[in-house]
C-alpha positions in Angstrom: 0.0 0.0 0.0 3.1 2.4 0.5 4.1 2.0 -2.7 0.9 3.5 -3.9 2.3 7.3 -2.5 5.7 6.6 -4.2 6.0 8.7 -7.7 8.9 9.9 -9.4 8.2 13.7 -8.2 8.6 12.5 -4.4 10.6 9.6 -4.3 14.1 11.5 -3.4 12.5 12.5 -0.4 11.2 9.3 0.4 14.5 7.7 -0.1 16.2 10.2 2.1 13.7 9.9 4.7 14.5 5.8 4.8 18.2 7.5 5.5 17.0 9.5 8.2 15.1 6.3 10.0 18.5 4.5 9.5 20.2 6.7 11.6 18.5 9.1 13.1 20.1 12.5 14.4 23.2 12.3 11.7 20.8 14.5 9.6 19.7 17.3 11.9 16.8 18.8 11.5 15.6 17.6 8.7 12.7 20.6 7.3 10.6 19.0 4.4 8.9 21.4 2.2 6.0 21.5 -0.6 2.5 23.3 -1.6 0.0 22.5 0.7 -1.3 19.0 -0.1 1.8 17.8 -2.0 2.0 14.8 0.2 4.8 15.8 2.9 2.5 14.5 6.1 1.2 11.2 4.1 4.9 10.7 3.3 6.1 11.2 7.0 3.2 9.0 8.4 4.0 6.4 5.8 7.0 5.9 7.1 7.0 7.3 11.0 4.1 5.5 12.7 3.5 8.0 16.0 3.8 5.6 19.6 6.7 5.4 22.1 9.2 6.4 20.3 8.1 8.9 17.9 6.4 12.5 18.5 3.8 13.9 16.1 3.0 17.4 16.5 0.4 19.4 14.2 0.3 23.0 14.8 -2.2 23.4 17.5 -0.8 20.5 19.7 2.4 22.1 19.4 1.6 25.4 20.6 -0.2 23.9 23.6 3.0 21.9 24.5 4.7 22.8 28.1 8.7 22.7 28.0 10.6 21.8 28.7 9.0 18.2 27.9 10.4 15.4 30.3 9.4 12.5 27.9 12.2 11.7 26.0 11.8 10.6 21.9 13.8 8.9 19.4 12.0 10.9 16.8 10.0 14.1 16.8 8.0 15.4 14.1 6.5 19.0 13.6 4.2 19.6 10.7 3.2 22.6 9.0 5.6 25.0 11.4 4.3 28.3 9.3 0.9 27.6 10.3 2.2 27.5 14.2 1.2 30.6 16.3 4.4 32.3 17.9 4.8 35.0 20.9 8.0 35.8 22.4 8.0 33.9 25.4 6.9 30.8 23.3 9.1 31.4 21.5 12.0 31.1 23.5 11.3 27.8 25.7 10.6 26.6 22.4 13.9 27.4 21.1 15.5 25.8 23.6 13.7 22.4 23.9 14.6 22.1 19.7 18.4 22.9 20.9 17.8 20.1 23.9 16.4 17.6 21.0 19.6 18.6 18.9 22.2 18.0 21.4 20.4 14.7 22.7 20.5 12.8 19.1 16.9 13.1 18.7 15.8 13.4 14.8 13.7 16.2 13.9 11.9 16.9 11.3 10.0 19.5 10.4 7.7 20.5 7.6 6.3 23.8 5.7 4.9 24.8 3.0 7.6 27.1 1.9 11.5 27.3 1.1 13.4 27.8 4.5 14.5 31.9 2.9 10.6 32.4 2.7 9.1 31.5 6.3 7.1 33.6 8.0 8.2 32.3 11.5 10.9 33.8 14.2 14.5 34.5 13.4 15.5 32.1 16.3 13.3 29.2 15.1 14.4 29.7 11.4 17.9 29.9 12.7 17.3 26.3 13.2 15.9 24.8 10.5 18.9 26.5 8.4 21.5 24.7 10.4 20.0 21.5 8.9 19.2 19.4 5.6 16.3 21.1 3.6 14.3 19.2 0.9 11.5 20.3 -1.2 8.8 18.9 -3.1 8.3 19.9 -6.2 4.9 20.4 -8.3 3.6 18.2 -10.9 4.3 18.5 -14.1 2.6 16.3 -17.1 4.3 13.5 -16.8 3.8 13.2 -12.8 0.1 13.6 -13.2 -0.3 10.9 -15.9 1.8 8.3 -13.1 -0.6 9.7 -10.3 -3.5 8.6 -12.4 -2.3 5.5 -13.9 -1.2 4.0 -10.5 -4.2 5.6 -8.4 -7.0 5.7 -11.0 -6.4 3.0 -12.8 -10.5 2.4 -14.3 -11.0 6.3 -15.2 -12.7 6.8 -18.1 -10.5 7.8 -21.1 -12.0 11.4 -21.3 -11.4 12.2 -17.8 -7.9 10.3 -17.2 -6.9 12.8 -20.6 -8.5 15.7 -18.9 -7.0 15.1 -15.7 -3.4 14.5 -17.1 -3.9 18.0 -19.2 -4.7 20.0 -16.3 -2.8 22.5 -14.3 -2.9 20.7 -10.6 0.4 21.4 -8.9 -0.1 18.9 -6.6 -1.8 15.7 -5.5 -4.2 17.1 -3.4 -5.3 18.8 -6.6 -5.6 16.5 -9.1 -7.5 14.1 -7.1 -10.3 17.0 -6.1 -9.8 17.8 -10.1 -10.6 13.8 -11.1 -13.7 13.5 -8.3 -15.1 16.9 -9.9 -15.3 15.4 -13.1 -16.6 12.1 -12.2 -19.5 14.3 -10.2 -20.1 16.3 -13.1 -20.2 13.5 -15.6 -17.0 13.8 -17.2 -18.6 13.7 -20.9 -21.4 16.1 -20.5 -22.7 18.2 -23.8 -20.6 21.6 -23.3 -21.5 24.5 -24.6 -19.5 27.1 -27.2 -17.8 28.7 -24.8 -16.3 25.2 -23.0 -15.8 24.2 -26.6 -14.1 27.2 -27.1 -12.1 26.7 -23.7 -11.6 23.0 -24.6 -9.9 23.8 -27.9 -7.9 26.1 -26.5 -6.6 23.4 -23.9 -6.1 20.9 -27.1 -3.7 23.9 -28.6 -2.0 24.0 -25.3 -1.4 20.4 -25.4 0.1 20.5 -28.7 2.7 22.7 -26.9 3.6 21.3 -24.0 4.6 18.1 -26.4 7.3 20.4 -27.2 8.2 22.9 -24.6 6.0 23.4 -21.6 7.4 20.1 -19.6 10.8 21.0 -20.3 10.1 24.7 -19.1 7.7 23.7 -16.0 10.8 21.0 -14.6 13.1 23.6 -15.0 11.8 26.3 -13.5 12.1 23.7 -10.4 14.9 22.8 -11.0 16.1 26.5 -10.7 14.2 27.1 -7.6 15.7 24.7 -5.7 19.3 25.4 -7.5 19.0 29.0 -6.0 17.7 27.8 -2.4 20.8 25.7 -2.8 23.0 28.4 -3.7 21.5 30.8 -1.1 22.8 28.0 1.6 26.4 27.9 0.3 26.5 31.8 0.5 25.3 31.5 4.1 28.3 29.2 4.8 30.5 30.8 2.9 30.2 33.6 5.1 30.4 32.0 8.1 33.7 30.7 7.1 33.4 27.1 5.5 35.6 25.5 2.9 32.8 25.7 0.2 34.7 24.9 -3.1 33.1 21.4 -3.3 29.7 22.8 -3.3 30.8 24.9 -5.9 32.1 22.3 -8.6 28.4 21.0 -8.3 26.5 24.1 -8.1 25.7 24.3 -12.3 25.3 20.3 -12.3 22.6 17.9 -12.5 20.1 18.8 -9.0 20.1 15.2 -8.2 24.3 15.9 -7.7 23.6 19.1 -5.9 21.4 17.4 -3.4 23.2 14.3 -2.8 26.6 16.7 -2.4 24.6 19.3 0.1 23.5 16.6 2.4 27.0 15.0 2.6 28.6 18.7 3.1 25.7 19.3 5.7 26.6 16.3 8.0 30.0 16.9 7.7 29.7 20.9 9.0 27.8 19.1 11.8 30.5 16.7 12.7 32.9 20.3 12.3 30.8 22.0 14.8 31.2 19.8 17.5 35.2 19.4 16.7 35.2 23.2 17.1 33.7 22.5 20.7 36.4 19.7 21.7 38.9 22.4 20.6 37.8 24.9 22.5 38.3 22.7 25.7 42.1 21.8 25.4 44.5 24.0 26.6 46.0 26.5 23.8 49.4 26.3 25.1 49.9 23.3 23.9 50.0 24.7 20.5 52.3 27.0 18.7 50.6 29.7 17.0 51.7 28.4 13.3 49.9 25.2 14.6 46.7 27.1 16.3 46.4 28.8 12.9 46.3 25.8 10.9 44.3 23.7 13.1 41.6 26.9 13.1 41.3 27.1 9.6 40.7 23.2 8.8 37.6 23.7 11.5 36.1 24.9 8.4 37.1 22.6 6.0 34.8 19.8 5.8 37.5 17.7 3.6 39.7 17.8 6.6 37.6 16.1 9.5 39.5 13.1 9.4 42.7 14.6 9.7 41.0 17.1 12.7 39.8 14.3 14.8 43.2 12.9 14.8 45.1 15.9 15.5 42.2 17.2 18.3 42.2 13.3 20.2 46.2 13.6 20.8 45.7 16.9 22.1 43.0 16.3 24.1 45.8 13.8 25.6 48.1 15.4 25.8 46.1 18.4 27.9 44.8 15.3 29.8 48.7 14.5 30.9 49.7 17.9 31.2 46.8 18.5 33.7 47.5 15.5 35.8 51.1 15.8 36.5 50.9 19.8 37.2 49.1 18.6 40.6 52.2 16.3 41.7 54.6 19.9 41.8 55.5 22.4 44.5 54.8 25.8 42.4 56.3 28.0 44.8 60.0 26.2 44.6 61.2 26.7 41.3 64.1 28.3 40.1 63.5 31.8 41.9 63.3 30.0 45.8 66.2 27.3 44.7 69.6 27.7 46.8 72.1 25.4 45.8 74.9 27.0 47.4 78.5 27.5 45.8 79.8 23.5 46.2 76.7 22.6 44.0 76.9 25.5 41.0 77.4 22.4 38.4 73.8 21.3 39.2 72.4 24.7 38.7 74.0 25.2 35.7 72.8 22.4 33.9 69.3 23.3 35.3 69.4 26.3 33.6 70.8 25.5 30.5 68.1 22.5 30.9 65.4 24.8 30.8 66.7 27.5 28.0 66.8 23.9 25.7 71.2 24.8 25.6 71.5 20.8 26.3 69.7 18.4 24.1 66.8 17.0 25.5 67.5 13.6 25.1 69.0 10.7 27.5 69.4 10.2 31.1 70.4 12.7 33.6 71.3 11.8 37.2 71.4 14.2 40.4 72.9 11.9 43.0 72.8 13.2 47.2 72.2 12.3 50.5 68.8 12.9 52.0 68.0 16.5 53.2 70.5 17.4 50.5 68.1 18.9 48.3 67.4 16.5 45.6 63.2 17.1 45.4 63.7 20.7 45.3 66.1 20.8 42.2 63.6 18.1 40.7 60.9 20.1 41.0 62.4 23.3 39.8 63.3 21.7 36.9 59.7 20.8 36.4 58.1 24.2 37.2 60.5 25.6 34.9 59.8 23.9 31.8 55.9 23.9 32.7 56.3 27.4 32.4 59.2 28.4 29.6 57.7 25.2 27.5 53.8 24.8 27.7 53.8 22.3 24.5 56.5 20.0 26.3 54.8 17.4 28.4 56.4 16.7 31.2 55.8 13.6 33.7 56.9 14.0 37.7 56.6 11.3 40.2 57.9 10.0 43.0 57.4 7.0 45.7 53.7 8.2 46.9 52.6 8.7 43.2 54.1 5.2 42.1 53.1 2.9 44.9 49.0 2.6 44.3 49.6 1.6 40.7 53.5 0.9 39.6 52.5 -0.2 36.3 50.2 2.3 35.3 52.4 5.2 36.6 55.4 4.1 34.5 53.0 3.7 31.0 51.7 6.8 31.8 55.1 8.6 32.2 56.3 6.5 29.0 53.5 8.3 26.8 55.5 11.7 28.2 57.9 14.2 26.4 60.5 14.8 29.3 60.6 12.2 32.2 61.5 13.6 35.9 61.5 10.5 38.4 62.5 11.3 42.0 64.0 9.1 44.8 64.7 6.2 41.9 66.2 4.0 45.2 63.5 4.2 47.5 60.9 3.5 44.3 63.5 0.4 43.7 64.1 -0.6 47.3 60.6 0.8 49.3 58.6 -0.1 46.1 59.8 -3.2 45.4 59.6 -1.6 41.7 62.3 -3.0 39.0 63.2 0.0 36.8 65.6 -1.4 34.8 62.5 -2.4 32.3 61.5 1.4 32.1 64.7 3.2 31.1 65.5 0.9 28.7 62.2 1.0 27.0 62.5 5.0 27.5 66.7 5.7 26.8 65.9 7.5 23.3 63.6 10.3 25.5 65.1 12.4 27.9 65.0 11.2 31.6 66.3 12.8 34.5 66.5 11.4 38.2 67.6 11.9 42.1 68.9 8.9 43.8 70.5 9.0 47.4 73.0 6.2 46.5 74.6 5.0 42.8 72.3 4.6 40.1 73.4 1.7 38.1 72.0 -0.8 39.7 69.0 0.6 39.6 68.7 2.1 36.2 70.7 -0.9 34.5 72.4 1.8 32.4 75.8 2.9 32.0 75.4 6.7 32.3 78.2 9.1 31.9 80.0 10.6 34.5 78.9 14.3 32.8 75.3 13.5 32.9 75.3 12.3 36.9 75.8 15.4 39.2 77.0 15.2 43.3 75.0 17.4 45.4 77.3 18.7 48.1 76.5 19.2 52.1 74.4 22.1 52.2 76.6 25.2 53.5 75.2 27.7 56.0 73.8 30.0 53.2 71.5 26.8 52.2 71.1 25.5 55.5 70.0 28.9 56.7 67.6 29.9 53.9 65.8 25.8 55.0 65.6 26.9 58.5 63.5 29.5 57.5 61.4 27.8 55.9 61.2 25.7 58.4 60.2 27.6 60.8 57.8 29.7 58.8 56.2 26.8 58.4 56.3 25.3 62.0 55.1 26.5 65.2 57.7 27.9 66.6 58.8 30.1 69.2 59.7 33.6 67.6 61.7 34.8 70.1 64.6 32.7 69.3 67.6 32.8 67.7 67.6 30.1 65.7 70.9 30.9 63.5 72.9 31.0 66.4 74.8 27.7 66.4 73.4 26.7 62.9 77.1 26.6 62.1 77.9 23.2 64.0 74.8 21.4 62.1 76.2 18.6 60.2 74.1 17.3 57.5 71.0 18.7 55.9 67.3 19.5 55.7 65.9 17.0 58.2 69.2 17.5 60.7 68.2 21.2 60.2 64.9 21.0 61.4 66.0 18.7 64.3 68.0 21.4 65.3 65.4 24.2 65.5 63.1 20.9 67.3 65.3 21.0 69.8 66.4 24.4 70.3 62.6 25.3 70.6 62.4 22.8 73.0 64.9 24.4 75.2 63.4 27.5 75.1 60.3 26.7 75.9 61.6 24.9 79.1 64.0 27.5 79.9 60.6 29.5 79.8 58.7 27.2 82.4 58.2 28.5 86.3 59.0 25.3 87.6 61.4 24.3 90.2 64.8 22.9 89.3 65.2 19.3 91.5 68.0 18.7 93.1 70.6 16.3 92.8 69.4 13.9 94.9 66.4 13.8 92.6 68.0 13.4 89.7 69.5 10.7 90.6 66.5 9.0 91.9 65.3 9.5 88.7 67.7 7.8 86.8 67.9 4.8 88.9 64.2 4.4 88.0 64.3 5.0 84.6 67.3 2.5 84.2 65.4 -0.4 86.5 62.3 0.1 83.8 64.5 -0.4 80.5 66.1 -4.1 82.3 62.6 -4.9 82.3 62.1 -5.2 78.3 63.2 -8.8 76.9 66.5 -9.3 75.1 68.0 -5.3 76.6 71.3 -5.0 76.2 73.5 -2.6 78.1 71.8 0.5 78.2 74.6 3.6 78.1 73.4 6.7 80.2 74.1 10.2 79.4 73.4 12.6 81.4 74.0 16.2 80.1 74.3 19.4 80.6 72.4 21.0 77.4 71.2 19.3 74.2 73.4 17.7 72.1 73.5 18.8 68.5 74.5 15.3 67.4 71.7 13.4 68.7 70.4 10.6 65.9 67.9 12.2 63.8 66.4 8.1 62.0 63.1 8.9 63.6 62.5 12.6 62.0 63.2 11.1 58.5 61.0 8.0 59.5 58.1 10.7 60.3 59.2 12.6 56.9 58.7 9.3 55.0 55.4 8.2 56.6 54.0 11.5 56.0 55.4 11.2 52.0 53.9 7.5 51.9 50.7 6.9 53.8 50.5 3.0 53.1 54.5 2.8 53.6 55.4 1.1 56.9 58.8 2.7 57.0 61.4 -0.2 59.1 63.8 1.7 61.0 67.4 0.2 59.9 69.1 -2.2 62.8 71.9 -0.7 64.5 71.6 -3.7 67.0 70.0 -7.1 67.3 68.4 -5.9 70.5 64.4 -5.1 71.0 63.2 -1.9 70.9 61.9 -0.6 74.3 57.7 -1.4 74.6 55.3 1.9 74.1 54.5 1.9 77.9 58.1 2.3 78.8 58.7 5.4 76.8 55.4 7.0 77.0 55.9 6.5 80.7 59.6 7.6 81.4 58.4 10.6 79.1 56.6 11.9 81.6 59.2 12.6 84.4 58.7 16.6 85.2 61.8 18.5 84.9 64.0 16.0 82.4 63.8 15.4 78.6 64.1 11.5 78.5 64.8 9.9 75.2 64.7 6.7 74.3 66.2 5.3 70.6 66.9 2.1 69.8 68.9 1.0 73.1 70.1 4.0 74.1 68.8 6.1 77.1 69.2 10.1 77.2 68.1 12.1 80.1 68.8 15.3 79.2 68.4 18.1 82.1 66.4 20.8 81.4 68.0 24.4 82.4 
């Protein structure tokens, strides 16, 4: 029964529609567009059957529709929109539910009774329908009408099936009002002169459009739609769009011209939302030759391949970029570095690293004790070249960034321009991570590293001796400008003088900020109202403090020191065991044997702690009762 509405006059539109069912939203909207009674809604309904699925709106249901809707379609269908009653605030919820059906996938299609540059209907709404696929439906000429009859009226009666073929209906709707007038009628009546006169005058006309008339009639169709077609490539023309395609097809067969505007029209669609990925990846990334050229092919359609590749390694690489920028320090780059004069090697390579004066390629090594300062040039390094070189990508991790996922840490940093890997021994040893694997898959990119101890059997490479650099004891310079940051960032007392002594600290950060520990300390006891005990007390004290330590299994000779002010030299494992827990939430940090006897129970220290009047320290097996002055 379908095929019965099929003719040659409507069958591109059909076709396309079967396109449209296919896969709906790839052609969006779709605005569908013929004289009143052409067939456009017998068409649709042919083919979209309104239920769950499908929304059919005629003009009044339309305009008493609330948005937005919460029902959700896989098509919707709006017929006759010129004959829809708009207001302003209409209008404008309307507006944005056909935006809301747009962006979700859902196919629309709409239909009218004229070409998109002729409706009577708001700018914003016509705004719309332009942005998608327009097809019209064209009238009959001769030869349509003799199909219409032969397939639909198949029994007419010569005289009328000749009268109906010669007469001037534009559409369907027409010729069958036109074919049921002259059955009423009689079809073969006696005329008078004057229909004889009007009847010879249609057999003359008849004689002509043998000749001309159908050629002219298709034409003139032809035409229109050629110029609706050619007033849409102006449009994107001037919005920018690679049109020369069109162009080579404008003057050609319309069948061409159709087929070529709905290809170009899906593809300006797939453009538009490539522009919108663009504009969420970071422009640094790009160098302005390479931000020009990507900008222009946003408006070539012959370039979207070529776009989506180029716009999903960006949208990588902005990915990366964004996830290692939260591993850094940004206030300690170059500007708050202090290497100190024994270490001017390592901050001249860091410079020259930066201004690109080395080649960025192979491994680099910075080599120091703990406290030394390794992180710190590390992470200069990286704020640097985050900030001189936005298009490098640059990967930064350490122990707590490797040890919740090793394997996808490493890949991640392999994908990576420049490589920065801090603490390479504790990520060997504390990780239980072989490395070797990595730097050889990732020798040809450039790598540099901070390891306390030698690299090489960590690394499994053989690296220069002008490519690993010693960092040096901090001097007093550098030691003084950590104990200020120490204590700006502590809670320390201020009316200390912290520097005083600073001189006899051996060692580095964490030895530094022992030191100001336990000079606060001093102070603040020094500070205390209490009363001093007396010697007699002390040692009372001390004989009960050493009967409490015999009382913990496998003891060994306990040595007791009793002294007059705090020693400078006291062991400083358990700071950097505090330092590493902090760095390493899930790493149980094992303090390294200096004996084979126990440690000394909670209870014990906690309680010997609490003697008033003496700091009492307990490490490993070694008991300090220092007196406090």
């Amino acid at each position: 029964m379908m095929d019965t509405y099929i003719f040659e006059f409507n069958k591109e539109i059909f076709d396309f529609l079967q396109k449209v069912v296919e896969s709906p939203g790839k052609y969006n909207p779709v605005y569908i567009f013929g004289k009143p009674g052409s067939g456009k809604s017998t068409i649709i309904r042919s083919i979209f059957k309104p239920g769950e699925d499908v929304l059919l709106l005629k003009p009044s249901e339309l305009a008493d529709l609330t948005f937005p809707l919460k029902e959700e379609y896989r098509y919707v269908i709006i017929l006759d929109i010129d004959l829809v009653s708009f207001n302003d605030d209409w209008v404008k919820k309307f507006f944005i539910q056909f935006q809301d059906w747009i962006d979700a996938g859902t196919q629309v299609i709409v239909t009218g009774s004229q070409p998109p540059d002729k409706l009577d209907i708001p700018e914003r709404v016509l705004s719309g329908i332009r942005g998608g696929v327009s097809m019209g439906i064209r009238k009959l000429m001769r030869k349509d009408r003799e199909e219409i009859v032969s397939k639909m009226f198949p029994d007419l009666s010569e005289d009328i099936r000749d009268s109906a073929i010669q007469s001037r209906s534009e559409t369907i709707r027409e010729l069958i009002g036109y074919i049921k007038s002259m059955e009423i009628g009689g079809g073969a009546e006696e005329k008078t002169e004057a229909h004889l006169e009007g009847e010879q005058f249609r057999d003359l006309v008849k004689s002509l459009e043998e000749d001309m008339p159908s050629i002219t009639q298709e034409r003139s169709i032809e035409e229109e739609l050629r110029e609706e077609y050619r007033a849409k490539l102006y449009v994107w023309e001037m919005k920018g769009f690679n049109c020369e395609r069109l162009k080579k097809v404008i003057d050609g067969p319309i069948e061409d011209i159709t087929r070529e505007f709905v290809s170009f029209t899906t593809d300006v669609q797939r453009l538009v939302e490539l522009q919108r990925r663009y504009g969420l990846i970071d422009p640094a990334l790009l160098t302005d030759e390479e931000r020009k050229e990507i900008e222009t092919d946003l408006f070539n359609p012959d370039k979207i391949l070529e776009l989506d590749r180029r716009i999903g390694e960006l949208e990588k690489r902005s990915e990366l970029k964004t996830n290692f920028s939260r591993y850094l320090d940004w206030e300690k780059g170059l500007d708050s570095l202090v290497s100190g004069k024994g270490n001017q090697d390592v901050l001249s390579f860091i410079k020259d690293f930066v201004e690109k004066k080395i080649e960025w390629a192979g491994v680099y090594g910075i080599v120091g004790k703990r406290g030394y300062g390794k992180t710190h040039h590390l992470n200069a390094i990286a704020v640097e070249l985050f900030r001189n070189h936005p298009q490098v990508i640059v990967g930064y991790a350490g122990l707590p960034s490797l040890i919740q996922n090793p394997e996808g840490m490493l890949a991640t940093l392999s994908e990576c321009d420049i490589i920065l890997l801090d603490d390479v021994d504790r990520i060997s040893t504390k990780g239980g991570v072989d490395l070797k694997p990595f730097f050889k898959k990732n020798s040809n990119k450039c790598i540099i590293f901070t390891s306390t101890r030698s690299p090489e059997g960590i690394t499994g490479l053989d690296i220069p001796d002008n490519r690993l650099f010693v960092l040096d004891e901090p001097d007093l310079e550098v030691k003084k400008a950590m104990l200020k940051v120490i204590i700006e960032m502590g809670d320390y007392s201020k009316d200390v003088d912290y520097e005083e002594g600073l001189e006899k600290v051996k060692g580095g950060f964490y030895e530094v900020e022992f030191y100001a520990n336990t000079k606060s300390r001093r102070v603040v006891v020094e500070e205390a109202e209490e009363e001093i005990p007396s010697e007699e007390k002390v040692e009372e004290i001390e004989e009960e403090v050493v009967e409490e330590v015999k009382e913990v299994e496998e003891v060994g000779e306990v040595e007791q020191v009793v002294e007059e002010q705090v020693s400078l030299e006291e062991p400083v494992e358990k700071i950097e065991e505090e330092a590493e827990e902090k760095a390493v939430e899930e790493e149980k940090v094992e303090e390294p044997e200096k004996t084979k006897v126990s440690e000394p129970p909670e209870e014990i220290k906690g309680e010997v702690s609490k003697i008033e009047g003496y700091d009492i320290n307990i490490e490993n097996v070694n008991l300090r009762i220092t007196k406090e002055l």
